[in-house]
PQR file with spaces between the fields and no chain letter, atoms N, CA, C, O and H, PARSE charges and radii, in Angstrom:
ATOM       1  N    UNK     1     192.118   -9.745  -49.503 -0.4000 1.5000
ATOM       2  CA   UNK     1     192.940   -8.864  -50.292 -0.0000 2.0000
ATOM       3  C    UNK     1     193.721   -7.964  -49.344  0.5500 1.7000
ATOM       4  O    UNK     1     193.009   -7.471  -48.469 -0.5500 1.4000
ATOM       5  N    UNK     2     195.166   -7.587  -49.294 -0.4000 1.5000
ATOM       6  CA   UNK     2     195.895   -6.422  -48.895 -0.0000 2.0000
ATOM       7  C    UNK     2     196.108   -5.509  -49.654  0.5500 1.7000
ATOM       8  O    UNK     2     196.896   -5.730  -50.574 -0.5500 1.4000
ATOM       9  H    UNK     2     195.745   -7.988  -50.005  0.4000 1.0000
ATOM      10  N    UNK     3     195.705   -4.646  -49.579 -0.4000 1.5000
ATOM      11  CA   UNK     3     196.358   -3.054  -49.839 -0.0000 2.0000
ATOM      12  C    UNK     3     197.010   -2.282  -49.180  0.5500 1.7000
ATOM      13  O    UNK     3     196.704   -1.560  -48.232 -0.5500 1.4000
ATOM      14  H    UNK     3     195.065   -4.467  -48.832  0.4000 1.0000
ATOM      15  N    UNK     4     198.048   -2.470  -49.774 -0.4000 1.5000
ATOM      16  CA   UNK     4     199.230   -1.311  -49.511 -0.0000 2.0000
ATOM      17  C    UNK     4     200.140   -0.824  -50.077  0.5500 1.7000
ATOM      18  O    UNK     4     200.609   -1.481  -51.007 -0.5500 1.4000
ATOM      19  H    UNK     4     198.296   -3.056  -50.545  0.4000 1.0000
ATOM      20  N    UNK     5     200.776    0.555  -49.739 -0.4000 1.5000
ATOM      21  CA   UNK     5     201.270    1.503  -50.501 -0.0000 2.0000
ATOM      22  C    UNK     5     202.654    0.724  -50.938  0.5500 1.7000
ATOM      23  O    UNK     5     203.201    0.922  -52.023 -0.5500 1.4000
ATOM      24  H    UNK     5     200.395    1.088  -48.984  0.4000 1.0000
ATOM      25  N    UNK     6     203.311   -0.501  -49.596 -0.4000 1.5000
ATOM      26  CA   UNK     6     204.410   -0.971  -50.001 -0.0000 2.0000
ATOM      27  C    UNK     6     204.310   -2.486  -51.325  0.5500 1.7000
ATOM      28  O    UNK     6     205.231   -3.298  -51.416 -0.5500 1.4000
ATOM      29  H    UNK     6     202.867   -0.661  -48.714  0.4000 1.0000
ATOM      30  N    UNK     7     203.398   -2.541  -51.949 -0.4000 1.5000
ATOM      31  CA   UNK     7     202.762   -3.451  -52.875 -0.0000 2.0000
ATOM      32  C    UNK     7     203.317   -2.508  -54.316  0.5500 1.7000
ATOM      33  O    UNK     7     203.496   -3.002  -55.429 -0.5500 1.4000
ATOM      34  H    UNK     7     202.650   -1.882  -51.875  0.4000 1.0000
ATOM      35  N    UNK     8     203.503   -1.183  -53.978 -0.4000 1.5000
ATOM      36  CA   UNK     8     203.665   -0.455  -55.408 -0.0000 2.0000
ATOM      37  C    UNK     8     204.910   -0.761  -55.953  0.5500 1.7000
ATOM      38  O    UNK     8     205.339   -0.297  -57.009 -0.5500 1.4000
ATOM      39  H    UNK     8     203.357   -0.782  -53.074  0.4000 1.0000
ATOM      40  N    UNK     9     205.485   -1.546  -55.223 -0.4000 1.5000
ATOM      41  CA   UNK     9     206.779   -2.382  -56.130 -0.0000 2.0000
ATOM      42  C    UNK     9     206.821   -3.819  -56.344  0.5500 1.7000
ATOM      43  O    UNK     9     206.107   -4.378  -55.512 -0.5500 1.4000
ATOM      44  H    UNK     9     205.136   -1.923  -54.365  0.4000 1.0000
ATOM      45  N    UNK    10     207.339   -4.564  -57.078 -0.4000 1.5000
ATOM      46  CA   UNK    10     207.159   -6.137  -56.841 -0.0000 2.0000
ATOM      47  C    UNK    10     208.248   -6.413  -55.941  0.5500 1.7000
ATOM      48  O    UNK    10     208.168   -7.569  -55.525 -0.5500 1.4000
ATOM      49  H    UNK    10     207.919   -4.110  -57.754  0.4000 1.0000
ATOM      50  N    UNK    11     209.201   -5.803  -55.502 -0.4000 1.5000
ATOM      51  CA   UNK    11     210.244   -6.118  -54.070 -0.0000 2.0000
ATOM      52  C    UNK    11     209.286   -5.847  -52.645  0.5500 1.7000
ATOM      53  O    UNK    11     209.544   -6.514  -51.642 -0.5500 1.4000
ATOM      54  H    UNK    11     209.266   -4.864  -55.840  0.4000 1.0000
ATOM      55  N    UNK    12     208.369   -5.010  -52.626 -0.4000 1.5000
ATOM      56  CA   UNK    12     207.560   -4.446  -51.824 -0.0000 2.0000
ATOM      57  C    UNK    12     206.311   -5.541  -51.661  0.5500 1.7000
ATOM      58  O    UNK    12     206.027   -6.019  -50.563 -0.5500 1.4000
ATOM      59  H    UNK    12     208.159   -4.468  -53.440  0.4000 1.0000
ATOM      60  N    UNK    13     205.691   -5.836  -52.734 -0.4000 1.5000
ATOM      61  CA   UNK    13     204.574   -7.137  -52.577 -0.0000 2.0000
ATOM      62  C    UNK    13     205.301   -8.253  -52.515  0.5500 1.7000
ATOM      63  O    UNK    13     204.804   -9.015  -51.686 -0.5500 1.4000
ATOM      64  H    UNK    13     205.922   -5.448  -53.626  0.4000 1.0000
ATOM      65  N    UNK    14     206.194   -8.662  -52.989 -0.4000 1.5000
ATOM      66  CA   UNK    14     207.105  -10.245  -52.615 -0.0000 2.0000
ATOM      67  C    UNK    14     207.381  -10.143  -51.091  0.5500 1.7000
ATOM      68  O    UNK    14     206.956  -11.111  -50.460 -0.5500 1.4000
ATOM      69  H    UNK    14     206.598   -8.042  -53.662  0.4000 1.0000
ATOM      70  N    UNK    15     208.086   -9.047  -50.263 -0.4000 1.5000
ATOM      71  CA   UNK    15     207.942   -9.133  -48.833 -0.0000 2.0000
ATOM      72  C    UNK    15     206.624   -8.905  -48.659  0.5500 1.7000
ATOM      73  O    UNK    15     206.272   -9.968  -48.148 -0.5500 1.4000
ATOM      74  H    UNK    15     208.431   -8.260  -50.775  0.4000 1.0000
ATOM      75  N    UNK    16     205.976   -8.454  -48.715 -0.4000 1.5000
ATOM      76  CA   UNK    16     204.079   -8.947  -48.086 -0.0000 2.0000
ATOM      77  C    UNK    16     203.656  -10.388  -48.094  0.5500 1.7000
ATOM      78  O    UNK    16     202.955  -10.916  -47.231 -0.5500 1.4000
ATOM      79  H    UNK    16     206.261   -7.590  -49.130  0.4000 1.0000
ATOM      80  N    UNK    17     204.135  -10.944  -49.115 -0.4000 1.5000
ATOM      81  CA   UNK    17     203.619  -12.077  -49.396 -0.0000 2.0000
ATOM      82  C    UNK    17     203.991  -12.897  -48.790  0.5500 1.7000
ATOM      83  O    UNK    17     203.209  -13.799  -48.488 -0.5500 1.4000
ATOM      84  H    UNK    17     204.704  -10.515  -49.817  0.4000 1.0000
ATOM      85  N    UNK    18     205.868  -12.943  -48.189 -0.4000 1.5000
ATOM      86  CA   UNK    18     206.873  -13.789  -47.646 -0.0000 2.0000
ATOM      87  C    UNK    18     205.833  -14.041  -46.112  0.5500 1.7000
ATOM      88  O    UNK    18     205.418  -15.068  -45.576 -0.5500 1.4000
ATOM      89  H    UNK    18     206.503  -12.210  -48.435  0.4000 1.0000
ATOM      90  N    UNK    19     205.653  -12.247  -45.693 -0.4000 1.5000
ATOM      91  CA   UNK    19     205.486  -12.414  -44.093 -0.0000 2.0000
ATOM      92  C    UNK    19     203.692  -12.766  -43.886  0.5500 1.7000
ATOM      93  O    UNK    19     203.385  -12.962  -42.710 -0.5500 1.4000
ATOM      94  H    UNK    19     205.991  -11.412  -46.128  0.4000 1.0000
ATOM      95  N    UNK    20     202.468  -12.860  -44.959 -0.4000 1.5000
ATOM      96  CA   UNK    20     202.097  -13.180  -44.913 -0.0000 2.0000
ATOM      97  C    UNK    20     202.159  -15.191  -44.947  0.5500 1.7000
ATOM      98  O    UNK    20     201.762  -15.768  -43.935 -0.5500 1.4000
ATOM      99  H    UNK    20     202.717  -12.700  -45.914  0.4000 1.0000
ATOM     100  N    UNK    21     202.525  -15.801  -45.813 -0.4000 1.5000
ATOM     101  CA   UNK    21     203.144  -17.267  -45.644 -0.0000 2.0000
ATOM     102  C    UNK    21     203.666  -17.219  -44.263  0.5500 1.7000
ATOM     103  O    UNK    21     202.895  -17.608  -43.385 -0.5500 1.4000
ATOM     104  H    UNK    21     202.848  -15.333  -46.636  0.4000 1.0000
ATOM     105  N    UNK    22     204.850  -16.807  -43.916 -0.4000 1.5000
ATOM     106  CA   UNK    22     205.521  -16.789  -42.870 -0.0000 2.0000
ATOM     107  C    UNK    22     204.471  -17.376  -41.556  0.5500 1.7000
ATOM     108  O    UNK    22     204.659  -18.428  -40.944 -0.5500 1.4000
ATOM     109  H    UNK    22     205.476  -16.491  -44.629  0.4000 1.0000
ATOM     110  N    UNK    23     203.485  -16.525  -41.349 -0.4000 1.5000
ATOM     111  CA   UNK    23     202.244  -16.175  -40.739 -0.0000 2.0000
ATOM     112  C    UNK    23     201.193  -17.184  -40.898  0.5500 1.7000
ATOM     113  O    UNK    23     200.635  -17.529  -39.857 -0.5500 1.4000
ATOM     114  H    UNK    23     203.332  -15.671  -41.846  0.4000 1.0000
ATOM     115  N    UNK    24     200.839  -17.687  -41.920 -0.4000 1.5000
ATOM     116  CA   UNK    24     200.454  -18.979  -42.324 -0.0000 2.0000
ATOM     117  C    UNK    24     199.145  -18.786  -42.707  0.5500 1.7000
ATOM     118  O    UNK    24     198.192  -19.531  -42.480 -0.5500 1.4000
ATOM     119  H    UNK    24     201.292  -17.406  -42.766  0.4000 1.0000
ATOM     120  N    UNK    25     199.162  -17.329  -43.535 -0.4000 1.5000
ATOM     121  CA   UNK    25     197.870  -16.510  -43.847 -0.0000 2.0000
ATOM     122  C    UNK    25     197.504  -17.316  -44.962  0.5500 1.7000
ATOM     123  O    UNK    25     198.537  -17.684  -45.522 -0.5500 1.4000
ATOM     124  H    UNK    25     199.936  -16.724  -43.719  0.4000 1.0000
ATOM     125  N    UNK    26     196.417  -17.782  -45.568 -0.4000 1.5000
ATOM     126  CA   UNK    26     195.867  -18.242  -46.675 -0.0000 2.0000
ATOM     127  C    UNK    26     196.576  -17.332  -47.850  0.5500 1.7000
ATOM     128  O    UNK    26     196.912  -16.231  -47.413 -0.5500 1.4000
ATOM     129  H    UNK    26     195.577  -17.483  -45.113  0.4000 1.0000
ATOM     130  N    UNK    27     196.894  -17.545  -49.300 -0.4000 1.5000
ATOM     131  CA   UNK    27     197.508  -17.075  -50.252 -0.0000 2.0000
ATOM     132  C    UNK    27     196.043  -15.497  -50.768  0.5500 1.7000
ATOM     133  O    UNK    27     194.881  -15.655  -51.142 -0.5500 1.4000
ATOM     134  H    UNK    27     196.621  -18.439  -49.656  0.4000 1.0000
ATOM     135  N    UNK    28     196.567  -14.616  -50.620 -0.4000 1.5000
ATOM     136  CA   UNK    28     195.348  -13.303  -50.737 -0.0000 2.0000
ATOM     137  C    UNK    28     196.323  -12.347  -51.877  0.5500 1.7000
ATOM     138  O    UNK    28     197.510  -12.021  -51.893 -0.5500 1.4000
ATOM     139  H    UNK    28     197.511  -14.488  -50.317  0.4000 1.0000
ATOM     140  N    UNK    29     195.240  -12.121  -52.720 -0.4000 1.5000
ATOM     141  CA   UNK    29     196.041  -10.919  -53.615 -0.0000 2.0000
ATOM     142  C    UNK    29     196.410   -9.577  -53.262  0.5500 1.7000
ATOM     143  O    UNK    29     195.561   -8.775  -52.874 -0.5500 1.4000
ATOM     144  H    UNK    29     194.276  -12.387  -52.706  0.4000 1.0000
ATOM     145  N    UNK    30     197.683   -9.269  -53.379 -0.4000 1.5000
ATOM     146  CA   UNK    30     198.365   -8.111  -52.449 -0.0000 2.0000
ATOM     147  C    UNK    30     198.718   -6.788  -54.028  0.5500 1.7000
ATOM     148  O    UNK    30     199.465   -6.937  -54.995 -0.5500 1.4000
ATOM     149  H    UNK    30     198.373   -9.921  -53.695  0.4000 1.0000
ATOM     150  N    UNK    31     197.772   -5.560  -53.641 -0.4000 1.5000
ATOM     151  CA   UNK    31     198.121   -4.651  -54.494 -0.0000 2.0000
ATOM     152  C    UNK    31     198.582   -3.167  -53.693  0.5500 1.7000
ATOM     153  O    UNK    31     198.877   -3.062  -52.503 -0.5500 1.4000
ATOM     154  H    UNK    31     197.165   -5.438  -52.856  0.4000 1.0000
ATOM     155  N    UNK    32     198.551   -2.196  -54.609 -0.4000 1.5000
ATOM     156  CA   UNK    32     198.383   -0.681  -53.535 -0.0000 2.0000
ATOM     157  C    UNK    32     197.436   -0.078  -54.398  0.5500 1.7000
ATOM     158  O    UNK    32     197.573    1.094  -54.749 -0.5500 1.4000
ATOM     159  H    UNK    32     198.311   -2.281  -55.576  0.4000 1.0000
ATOM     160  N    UNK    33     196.708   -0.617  -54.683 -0.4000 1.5000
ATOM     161  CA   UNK    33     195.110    0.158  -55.223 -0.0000 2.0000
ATOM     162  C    UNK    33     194.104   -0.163  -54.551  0.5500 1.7000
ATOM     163  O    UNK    33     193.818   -1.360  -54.569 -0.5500 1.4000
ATOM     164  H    UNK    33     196.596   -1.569  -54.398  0.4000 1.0000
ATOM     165  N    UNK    34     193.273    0.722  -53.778 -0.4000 1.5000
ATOM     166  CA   UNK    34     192.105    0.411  -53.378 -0.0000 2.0000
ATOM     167  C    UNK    34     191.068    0.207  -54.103  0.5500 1.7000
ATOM     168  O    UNK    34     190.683    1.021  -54.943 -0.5500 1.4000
ATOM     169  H    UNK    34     193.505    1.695  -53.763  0.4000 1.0000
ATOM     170  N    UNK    35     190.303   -1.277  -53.779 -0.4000 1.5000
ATOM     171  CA   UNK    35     189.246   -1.380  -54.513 -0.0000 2.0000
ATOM     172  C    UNK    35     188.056   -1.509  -53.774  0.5500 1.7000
ATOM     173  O    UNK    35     188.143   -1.851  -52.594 -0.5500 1.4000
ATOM     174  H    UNK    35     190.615   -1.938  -53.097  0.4000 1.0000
ATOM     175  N    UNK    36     186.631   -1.224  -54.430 -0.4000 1.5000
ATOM     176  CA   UNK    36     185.560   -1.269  -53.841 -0.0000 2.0000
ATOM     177  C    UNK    36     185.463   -2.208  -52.773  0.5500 1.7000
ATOM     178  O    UNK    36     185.524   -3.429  -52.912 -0.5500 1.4000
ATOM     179  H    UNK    36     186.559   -0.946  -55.387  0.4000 1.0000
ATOM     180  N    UNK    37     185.289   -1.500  -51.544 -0.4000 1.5000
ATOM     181  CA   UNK    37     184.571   -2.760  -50.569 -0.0000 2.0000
ATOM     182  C    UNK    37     183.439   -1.794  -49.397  0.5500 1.7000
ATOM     183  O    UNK    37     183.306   -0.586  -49.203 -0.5500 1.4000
ATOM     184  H    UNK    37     185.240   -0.508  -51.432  0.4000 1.0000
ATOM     185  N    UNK    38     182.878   -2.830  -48.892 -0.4000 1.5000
ATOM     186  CA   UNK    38     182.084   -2.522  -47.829 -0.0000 2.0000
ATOM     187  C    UNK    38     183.191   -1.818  -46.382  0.5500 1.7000
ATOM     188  O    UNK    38     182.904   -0.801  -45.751 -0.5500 1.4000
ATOM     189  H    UNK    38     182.986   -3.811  -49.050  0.4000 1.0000
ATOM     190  N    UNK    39     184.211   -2.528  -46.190 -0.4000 1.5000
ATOM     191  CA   UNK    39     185.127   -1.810  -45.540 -0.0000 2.0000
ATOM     192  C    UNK    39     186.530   -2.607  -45.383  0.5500 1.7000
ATOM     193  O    UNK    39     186.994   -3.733  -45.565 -0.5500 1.4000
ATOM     194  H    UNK    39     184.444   -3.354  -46.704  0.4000 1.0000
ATOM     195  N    UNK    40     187.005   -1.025  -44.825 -0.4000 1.5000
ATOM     196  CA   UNK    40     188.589   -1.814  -44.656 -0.0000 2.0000
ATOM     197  C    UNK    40     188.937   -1.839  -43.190  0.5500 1.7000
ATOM     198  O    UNK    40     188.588   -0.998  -42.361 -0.5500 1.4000
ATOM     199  H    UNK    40     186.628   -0.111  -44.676  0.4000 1.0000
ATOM     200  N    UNK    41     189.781   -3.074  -42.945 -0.4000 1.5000
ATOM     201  CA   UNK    41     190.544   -2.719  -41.684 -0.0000 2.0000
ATOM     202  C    UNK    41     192.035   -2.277  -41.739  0.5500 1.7000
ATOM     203  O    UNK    41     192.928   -2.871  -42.343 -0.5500 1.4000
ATOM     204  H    UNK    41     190.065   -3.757  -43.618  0.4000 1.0000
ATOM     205  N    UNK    42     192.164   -1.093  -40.981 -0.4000 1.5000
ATOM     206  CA   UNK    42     193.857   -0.347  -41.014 -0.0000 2.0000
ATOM     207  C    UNK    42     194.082   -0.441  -39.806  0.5500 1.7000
ATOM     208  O    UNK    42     193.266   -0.786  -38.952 -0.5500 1.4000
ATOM     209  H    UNK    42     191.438   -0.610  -40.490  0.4000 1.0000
ATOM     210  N    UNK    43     195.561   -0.046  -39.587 -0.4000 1.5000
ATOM     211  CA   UNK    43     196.034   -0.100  -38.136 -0.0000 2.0000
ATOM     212  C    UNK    43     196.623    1.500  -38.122  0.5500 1.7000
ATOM     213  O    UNK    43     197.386    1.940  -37.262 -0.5500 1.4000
ATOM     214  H    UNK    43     196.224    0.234  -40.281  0.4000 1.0000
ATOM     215  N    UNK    44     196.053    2.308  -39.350 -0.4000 1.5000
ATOM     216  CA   UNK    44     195.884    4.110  -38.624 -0.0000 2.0000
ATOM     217  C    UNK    44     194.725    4.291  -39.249  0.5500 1.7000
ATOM     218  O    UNK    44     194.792    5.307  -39.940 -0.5500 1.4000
ATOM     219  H    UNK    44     195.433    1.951  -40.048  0.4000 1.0000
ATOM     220  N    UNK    45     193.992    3.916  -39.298 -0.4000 1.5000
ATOM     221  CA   UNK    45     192.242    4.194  -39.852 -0.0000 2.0000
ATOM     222  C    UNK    45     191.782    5.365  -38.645  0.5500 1.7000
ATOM     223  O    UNK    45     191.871    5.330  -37.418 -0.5500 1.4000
ATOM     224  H    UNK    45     193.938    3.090  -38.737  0.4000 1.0000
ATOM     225  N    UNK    46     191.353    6.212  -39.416 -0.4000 1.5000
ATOM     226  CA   UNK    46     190.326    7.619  -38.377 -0.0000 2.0000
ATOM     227  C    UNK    46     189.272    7.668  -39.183  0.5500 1.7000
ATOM     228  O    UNK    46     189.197    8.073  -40.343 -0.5500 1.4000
ATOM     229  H    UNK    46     191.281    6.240  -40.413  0.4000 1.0000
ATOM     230  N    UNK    47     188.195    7.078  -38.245 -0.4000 1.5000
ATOM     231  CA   UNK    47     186.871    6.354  -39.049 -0.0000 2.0000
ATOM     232  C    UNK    47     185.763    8.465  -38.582  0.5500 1.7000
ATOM     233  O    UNK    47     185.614    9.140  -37.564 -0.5500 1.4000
ATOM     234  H    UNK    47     188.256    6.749  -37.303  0.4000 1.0000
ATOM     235  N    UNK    48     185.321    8.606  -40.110 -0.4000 1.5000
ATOM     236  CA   UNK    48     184.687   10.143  -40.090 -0.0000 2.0000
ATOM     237  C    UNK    48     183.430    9.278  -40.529  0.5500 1.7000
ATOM     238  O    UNK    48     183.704    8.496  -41.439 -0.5500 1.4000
ATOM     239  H    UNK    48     185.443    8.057  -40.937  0.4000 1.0000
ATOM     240  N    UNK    49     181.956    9.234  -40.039 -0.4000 1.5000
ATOM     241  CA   UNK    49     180.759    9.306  -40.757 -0.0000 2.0000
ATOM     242  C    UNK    49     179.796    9.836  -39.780  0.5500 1.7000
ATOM     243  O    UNK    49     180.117   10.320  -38.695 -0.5500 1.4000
ATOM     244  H    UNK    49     181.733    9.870  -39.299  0.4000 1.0000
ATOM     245  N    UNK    50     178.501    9.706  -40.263 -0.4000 1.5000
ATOM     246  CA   UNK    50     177.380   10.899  -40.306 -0.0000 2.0000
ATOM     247  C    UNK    50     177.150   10.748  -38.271  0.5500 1.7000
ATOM     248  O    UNK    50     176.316   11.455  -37.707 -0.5500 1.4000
ATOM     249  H    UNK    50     178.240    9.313  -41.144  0.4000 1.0000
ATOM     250  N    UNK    51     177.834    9.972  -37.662 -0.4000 1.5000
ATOM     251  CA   UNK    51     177.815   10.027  -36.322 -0.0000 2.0000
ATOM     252  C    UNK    51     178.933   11.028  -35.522  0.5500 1.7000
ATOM     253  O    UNK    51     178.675   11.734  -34.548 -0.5500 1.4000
ATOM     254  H    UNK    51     178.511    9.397  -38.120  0.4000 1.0000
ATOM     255  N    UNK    52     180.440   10.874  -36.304 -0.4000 1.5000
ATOM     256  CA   UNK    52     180.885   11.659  -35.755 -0.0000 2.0000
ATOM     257  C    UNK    52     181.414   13.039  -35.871  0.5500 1.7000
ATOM     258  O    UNK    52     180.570   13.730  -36.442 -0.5500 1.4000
ATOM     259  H    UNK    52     180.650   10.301  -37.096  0.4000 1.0000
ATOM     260  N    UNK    53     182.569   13.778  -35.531 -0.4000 1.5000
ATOM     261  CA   UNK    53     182.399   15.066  -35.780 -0.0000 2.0000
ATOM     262  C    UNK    53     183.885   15.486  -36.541  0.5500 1.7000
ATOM     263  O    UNK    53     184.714   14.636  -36.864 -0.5500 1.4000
ATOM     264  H    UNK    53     183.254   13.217  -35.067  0.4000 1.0000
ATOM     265  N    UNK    54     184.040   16.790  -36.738 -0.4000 1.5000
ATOM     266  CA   UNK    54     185.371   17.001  -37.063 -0.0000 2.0000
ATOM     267  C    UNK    54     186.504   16.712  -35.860  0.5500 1.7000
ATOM     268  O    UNK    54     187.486   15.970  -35.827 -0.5500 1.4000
ATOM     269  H    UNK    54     183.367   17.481  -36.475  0.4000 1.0000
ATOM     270  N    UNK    55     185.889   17.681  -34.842 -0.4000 1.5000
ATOM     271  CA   UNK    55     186.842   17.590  -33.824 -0.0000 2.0000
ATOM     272  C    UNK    55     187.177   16.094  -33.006  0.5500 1.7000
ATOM     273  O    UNK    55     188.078   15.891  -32.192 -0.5500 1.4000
ATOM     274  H    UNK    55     185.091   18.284  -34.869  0.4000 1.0000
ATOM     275  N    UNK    56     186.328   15.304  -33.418 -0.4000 1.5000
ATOM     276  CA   UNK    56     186.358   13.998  -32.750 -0.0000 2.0000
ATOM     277  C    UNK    56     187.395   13.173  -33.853  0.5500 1.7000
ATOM     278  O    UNK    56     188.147   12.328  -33.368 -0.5500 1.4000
ATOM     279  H    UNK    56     185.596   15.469  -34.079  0.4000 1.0000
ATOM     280  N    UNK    57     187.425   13.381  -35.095 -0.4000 1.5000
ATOM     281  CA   UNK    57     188.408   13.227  -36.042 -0.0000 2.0000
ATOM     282  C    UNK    57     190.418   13.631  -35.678  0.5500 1.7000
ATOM     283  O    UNK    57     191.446   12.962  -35.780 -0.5500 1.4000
ATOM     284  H    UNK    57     186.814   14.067  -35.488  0.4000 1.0000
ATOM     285  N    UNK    58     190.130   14.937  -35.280 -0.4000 1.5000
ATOM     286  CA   UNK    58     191.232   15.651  -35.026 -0.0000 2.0000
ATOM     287  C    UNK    58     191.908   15.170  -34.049  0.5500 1.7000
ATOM     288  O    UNK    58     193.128   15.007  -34.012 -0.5500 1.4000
ATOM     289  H    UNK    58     189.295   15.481  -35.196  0.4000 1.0000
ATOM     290  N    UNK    59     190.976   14.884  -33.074 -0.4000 1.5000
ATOM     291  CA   UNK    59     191.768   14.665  -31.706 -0.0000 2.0000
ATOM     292  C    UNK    59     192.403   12.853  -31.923  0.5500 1.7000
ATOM     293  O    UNK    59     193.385   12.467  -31.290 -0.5500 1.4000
ATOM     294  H    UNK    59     189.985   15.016  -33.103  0.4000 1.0000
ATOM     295  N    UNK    60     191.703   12.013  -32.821 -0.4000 1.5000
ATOM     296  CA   UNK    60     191.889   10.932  -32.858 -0.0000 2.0000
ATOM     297  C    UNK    60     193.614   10.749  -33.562  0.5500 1.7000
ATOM     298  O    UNK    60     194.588   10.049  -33.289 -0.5500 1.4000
ATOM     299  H    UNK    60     190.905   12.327  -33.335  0.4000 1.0000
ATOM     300  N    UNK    61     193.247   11.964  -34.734 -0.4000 1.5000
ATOM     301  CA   UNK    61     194.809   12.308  -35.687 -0.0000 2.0000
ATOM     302  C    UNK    61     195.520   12.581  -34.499  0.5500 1.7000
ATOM     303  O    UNK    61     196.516   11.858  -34.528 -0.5500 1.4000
ATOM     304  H    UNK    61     192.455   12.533  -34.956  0.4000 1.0000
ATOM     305  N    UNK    62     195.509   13.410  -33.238 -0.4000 1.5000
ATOM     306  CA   UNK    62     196.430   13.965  -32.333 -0.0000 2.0000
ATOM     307  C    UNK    62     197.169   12.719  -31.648  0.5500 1.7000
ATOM     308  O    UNK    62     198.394   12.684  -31.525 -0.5500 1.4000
ATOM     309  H    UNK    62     194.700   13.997  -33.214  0.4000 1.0000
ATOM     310  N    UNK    63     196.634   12.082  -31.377 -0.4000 1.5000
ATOM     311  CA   UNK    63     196.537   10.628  -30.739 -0.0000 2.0000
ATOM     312  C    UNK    63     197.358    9.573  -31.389  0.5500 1.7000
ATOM     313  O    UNK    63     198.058    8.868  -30.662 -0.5500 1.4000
ATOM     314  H    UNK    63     195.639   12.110  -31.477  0.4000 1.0000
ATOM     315  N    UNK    64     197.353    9.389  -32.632 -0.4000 1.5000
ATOM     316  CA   UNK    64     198.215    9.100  -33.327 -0.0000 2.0000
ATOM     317  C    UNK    64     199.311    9.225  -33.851  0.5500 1.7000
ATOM     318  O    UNK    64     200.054    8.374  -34.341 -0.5500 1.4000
ATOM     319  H    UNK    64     196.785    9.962  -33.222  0.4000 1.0000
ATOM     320  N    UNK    65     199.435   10.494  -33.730 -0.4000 1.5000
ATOM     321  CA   UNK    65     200.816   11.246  -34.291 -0.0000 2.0000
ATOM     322  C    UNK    65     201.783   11.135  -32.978  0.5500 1.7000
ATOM     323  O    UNK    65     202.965   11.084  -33.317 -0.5500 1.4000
ATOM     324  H    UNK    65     198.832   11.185  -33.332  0.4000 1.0000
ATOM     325  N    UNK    66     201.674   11.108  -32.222 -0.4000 1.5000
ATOM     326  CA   UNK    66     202.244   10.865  -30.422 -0.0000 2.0000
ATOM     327  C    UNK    66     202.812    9.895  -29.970  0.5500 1.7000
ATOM     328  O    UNK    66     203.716    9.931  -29.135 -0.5500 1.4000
ATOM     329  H    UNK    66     200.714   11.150  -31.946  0.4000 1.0000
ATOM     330  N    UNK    67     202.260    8.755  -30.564 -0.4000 1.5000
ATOM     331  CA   UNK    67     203.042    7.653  -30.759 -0.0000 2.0000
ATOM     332  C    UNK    67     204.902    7.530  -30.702  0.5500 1.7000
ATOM     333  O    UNK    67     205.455    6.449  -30.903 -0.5500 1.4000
ATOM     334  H    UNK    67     201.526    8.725  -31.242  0.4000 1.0000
Protein backbone atom coordinates (compact mmCIF):
# COMPACT_ATOMS: atom_id res chain seq x y z
CA UNK A 1 0.00 0.00 0.00
CA UNK A 2 1.21 3.85 -0.59
CA UNK A 3 0.18 6.62 1.35
CA UNK A 4 0.34 9.85 0.38
CA UNK A 5 -0.80 13.25 0.77
CA UNK A 6 -0.42 13.54 -3.23
CA UNK A 7 -3.16 10.47 -3.59
CA UNK A 8 -5.79 13.18 -2.19
CA UNK A 9 -6.63 13.80 -5.77
CA UNK A 10 -7.29 11.23 -8.55
CA UNK A 11 -4.68 13.44 -10.90
CA UNK A 12 -2.33 12.99 -7.85
CA UNK A 13 -2.89 8.96 -7.41
CA UNK A 14 -3.00 8.34 -11.37
CA UNK A 15 0.72 9.90 -11.35
CA UNK A 16 1.65 7.49 -8.37
CA UNK A 17 0.42 4.80 -10.10
CA UNK A 18 2.03 5.79 -13.70
CA UNK A 19 5.63 6.04 -11.84
CA UNK A 20 4.99 3.17 -9.82
CA UNK A 21 4.28 0.80 -13.32
CA UNK A 22 6.92 2.88 -14.83
CA UNK A 23 9.20 1.24 -12.04
CA UNK A 24 7.76 -2.11 -12.55
CA UNK A 25 6.32 -2.08 -8.94
CA UNK A 26 3.63 -4.83 -8.55
CA UNK A 27 -0.05 -3.04 -8.89
CA UNK A 28 -0.49 -1.70 -4.75
CA UNK A 29 -3.44 0.40 -3.59
CA UNK A 30 -2.44 4.09 -3.46
CA UNK A 31 -4.53 6.40 -0.91
CA UNK A 32 -3.65 9.56 1.53
CA UNK A 33 -5.19 7.92 4.56
CA UNK A 34 -3.20 6.18 6.91
CA UNK A 35 -4.16 2.89 7.86
CA UNK A 36 -3.31 0.54 10.65
CA UNK A 37 0.03 -1.08 10.31
CA UNK A 38 2.89 -2.44 12.24
CA UNK A 39 5.01 0.23 10.40
CA UNK A 40 5.72 2.58 7.81
CA UNK A 41 8.61 3.36 5.68
CA UNK A 42 9.07 7.36 4.79
CA UNK A 43 11.83 9.13 3.27
CA UNK A 44 11.28 12.13 6.22
CA UNK A 45 10.23 9.71 9.00
CA UNK A 46 11.74 11.03 12.68
CA UNK A 47 11.27 7.75 14.42
CA UNK A 48 10.27 9.06 18.60
CA UNK A 49 9.81 5.78 20.97
CA UNK A 50 10.40 4.72 24.53
CA UNK A 51 14.37 4.55 23.53
CA UNK A 52 14.76 7.84 22.33
CA UNK A 53 14.60 11.38 23.49
CA UNK A 54 13.14 14.74 22.61
CA UNK A 55 16.29 16.31 21.83
CA UNK A 56 17.45 13.37 19.76
CA UNK A 57 14.07 14.02 17.81
CA UNK A 58 14.90 17.75 17.31
CA UNK A 59 18.21 17.53 16.17
CA UNK A 60 17.12 14.79 13.60
CA UNK A 61 14.12 17.64 12.43
CA UNK A 62 17.37 20.10 12.26
CA UNK A 63 19.01 17.77 9.90
CA UNK A 64 16.37 17.64 7.70
CA UNK A 65 15.24 20.93 7.23
CA UNK A 66 19.04 21.78 5.82
CA UNK A 67 18.72 19.91 3.08
Amino acid sequence: MIVSTRANTRRGARAIRAWLALHDFPRLTVTDRKVNAVAYIDDRAVPYHRLANWDSCKAQLARLTKR
